[in-house]
C-alpha positions in Angstrom: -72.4 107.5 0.0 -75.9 105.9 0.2 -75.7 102.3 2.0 -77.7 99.8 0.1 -78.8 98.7 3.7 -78.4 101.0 5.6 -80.3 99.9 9.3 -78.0 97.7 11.4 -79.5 94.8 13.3 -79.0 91.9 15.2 -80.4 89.9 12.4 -77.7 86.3 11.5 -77.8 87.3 8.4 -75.5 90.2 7.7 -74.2 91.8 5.0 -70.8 92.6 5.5 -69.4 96.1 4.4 -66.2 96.9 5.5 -66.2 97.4 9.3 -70.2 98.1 9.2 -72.6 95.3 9.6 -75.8 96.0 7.5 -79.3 94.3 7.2 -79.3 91.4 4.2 -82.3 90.9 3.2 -83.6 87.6 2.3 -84.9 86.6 -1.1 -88.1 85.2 -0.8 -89.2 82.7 -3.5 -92.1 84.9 -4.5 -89.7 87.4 -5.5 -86.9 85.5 -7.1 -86.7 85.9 -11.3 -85.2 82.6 -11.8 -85.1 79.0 -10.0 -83.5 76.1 -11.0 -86.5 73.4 -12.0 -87.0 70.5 -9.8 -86.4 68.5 -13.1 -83.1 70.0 -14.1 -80.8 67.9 -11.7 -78.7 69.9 -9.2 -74.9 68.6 -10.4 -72.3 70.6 -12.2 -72.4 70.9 -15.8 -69.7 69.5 -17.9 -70.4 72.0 -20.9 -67.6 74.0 -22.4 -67.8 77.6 -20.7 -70.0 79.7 -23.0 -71.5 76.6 -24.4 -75.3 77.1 -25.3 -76.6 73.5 -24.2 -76.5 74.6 -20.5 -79.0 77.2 -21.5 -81.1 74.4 -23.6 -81.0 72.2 -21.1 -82.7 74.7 -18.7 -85.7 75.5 -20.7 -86.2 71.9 -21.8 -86.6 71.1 -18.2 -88.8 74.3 -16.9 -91.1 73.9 -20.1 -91.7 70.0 -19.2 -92.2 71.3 -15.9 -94.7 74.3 -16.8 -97.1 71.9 -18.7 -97.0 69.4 -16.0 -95.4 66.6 -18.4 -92.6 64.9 -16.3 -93.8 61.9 -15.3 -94.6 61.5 -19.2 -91.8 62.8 -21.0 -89.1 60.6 -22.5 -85.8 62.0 -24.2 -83.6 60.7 -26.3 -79.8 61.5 -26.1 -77.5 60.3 -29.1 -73.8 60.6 -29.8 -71.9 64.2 -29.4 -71.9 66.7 -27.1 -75.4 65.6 -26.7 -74.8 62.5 -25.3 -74.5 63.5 -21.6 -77.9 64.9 -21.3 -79.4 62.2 -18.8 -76.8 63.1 -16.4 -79.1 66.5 -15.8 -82.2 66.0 -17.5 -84.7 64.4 -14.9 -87.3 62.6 -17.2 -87.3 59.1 -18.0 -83.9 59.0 -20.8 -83.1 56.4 -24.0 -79.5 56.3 -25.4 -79.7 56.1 -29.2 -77.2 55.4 -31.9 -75.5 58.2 -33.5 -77.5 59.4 -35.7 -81.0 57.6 -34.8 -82.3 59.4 -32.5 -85.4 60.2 -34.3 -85.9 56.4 -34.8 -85.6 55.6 -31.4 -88.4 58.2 -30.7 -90.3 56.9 -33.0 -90.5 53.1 -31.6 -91.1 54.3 -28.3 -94.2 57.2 -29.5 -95.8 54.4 -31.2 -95.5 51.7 -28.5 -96.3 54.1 -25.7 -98.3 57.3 -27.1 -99.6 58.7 -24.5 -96.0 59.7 -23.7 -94.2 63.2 -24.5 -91.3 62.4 -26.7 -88.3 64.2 -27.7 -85.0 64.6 -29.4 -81.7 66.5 -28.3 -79.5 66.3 -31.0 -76.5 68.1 -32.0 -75.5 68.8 -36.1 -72.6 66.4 -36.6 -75.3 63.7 -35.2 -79.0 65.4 -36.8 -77.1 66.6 -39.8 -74.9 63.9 -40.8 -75.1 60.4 -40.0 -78.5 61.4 -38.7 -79.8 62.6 -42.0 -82.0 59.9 -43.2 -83.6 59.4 -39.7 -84.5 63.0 -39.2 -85.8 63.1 -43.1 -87.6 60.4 -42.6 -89.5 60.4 -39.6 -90.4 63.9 -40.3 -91.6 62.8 -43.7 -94.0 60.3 -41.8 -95.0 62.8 -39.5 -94.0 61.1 -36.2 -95.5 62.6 -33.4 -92.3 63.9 -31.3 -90.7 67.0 -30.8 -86.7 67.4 -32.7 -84.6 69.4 -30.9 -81.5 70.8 -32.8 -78.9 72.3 -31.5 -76.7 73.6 -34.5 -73.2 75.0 -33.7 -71.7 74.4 -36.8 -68.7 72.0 -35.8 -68.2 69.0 -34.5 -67.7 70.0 -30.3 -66.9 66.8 -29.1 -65.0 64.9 -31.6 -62.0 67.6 -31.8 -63.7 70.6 -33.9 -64.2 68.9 -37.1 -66.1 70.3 -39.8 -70.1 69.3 -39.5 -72.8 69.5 -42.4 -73.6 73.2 -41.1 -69.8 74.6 -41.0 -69.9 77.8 -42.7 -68.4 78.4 -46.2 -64.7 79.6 -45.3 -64.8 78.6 -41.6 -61.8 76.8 -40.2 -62.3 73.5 -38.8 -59.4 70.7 -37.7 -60.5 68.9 -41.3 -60.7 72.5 -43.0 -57.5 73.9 -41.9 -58.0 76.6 -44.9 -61.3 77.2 -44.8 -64.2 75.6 -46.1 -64.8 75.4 -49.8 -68.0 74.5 -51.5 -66.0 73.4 -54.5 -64.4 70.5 -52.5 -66.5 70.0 -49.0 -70.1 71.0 -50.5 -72.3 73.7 -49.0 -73.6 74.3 -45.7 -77.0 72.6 -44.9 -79.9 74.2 -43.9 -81.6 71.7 -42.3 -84.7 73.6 -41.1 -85.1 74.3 -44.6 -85.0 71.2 -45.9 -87.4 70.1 -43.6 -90.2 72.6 -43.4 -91.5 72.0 -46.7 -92.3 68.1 -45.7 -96.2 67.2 -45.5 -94.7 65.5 -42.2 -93.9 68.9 -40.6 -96.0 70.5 -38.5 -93.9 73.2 -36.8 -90.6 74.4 -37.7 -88.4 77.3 -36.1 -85.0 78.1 -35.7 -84.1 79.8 -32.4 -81.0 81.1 -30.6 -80.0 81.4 -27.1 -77.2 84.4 -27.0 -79.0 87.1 -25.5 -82.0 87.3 -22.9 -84.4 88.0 -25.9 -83.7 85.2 -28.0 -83.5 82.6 -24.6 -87.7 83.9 -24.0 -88.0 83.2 -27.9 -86.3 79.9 -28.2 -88.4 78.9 -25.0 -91.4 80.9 -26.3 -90.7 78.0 -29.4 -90.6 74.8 -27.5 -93.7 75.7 -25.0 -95.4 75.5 -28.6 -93.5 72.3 -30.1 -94.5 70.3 -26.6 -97.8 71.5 -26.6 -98.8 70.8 -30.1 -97.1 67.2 -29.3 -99.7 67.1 -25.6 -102.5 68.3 -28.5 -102.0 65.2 -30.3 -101.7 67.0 -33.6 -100.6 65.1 -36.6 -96.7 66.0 -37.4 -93.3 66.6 -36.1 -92.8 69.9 -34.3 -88.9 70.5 -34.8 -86.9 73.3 -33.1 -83.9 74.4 -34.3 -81.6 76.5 -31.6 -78.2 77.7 -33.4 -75.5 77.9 -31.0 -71.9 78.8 -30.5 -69.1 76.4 -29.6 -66.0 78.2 -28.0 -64.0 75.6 -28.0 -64.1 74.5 -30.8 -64.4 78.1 -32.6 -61.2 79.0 -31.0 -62.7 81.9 -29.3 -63.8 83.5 -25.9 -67.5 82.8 -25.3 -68.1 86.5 -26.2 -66.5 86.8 -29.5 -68.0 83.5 -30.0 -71.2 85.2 -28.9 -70.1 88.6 -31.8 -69.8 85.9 -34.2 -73.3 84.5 -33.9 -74.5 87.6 -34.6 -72.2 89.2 -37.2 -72.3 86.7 -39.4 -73.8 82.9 -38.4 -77.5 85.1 -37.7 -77.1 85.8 -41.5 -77.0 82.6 -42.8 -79.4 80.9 -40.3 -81.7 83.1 -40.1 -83.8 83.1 -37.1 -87.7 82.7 -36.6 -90.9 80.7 -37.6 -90.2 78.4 -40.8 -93.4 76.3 -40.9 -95.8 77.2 -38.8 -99.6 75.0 -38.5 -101.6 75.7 -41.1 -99.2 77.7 -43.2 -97.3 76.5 -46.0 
């Protein structure tokens, strides 16, 4: 059988194969594929295993990063699952009321707007106390960047039904399923939005599979860059998730799901993009 390293040596580091000592090479950063940013902070993540915010959380940071925006970023972090994102997220950080996030932003773009604002909102808090406030300040076309992450359930609160549970899902507060008929039909929030004067950039992303991480962060290197480019309008970025927790599943049937059926409802890709209606 062909050793992977097959030269021994004297070198302190050693790769250990049974009772043969082989050559480790050292991974140099030049050649590594992926490094934690400098402005992700180096604790352990709380996040459900599975959970897709640990994946947002990364790219947030190594986009504010790539366009050289830490010192000038702000986030805001409301109620939900959300609500912990200061603990890893090293840019300056606001706590908002659930729900107004987007207004919070908003005070802080216009008394400081030289500064790179965002939102990181889940859908119980975007989609349903926070409705007015995200309707409204994209309406007015406030210069920040909405981040959405849509799992369809309420992770945090016990796995009640949200604004963008699915039509027969089972939540704690739909033990049945959902029903149109009685609990009203799932929100399309993106949707709703993109046809606003106030928005600038909408797209709704994922982050499941290697492909649709380089998209989703493929989506925000636009939304912060259109914000550093002053443009007039909200750049809002949609990234449906999964919850396994609160789906009642492993992360990889949570992960089957997204695709078999939650992909079909939200569909993913560019909703509004500048200069298109």
């Amino acid at each position: 059988m062909t050793q992977l390293f097959p030269e021994k040596t004297d070198d302190p580091y050693l790769y250990l194969a049974g009772d043969e000592s082989y050559k480790c090479e050292l991974i140099e950063e030049m050649n590594q594929v992926w490094r934690r940013p400098d402005s992700l902070i180096d604790t352990p993540m709380h996040y459900c295993p599975g959970c897709g915010h640990s994946i947002a959380h990364r790219l947030l940071m190594e986009v504010v990063e790539e366009l050289d925006i830490v010192e000038r970023t702000v986030g805001i972090a409301p109620v939900g699952c959300a609500v912990f994102a200061y603990n890893y997220l090293n840019v300056d950080m606001q706590e908002a009321a659930h729900g107004r996030a987007p207004a919070v932003a908003t005070g802080i773009k216009r008394v400081l707007p030289d500064r790179i604002l965002f939102t990181y909102q889940g859908d119980g808090d975007l989609a349903a106390i926070g409705t007015a406030e995200t309707i409204h300040a994209v309406n007015r076309g406030e210069k920040i960047v909405i981040v959405f992450i849509n799992n369809g359930i309420y992770g945090m609160t016990g796995g009640q039904m949200a604004p963008t549970t699915l039509a027969g899902a089972k939540t704690s507060t739909t033990i049945f399923g959902r029903d149109p008929s009685v609990h009203g039909h799932p929100l399309r929030i993106a949707e709703m939005i993109a046809p606003l004067p106030g928005a600038y950039y909408v797209t709704r992303q994922a982050v499941n599979t290697a492909n649709h991480v380089r998209k989703t962060k493929k989506a925000l290197l636009k939304a912060f860059q259109y914000q550093i480019d002053n443009v007039d309008g909200t750049c809002f970025v949609e990234i449906v998730s999964n919850c396994p927790s609160g789906w009642k599943m492993t992360p990889l049937e949570s992960n089957e799901l997204l695709e078999d059926e939650i992909f079909q409802f939200y569909k993913l890709g560019d909703l509004k993009l500048p200069g298109k209606e």
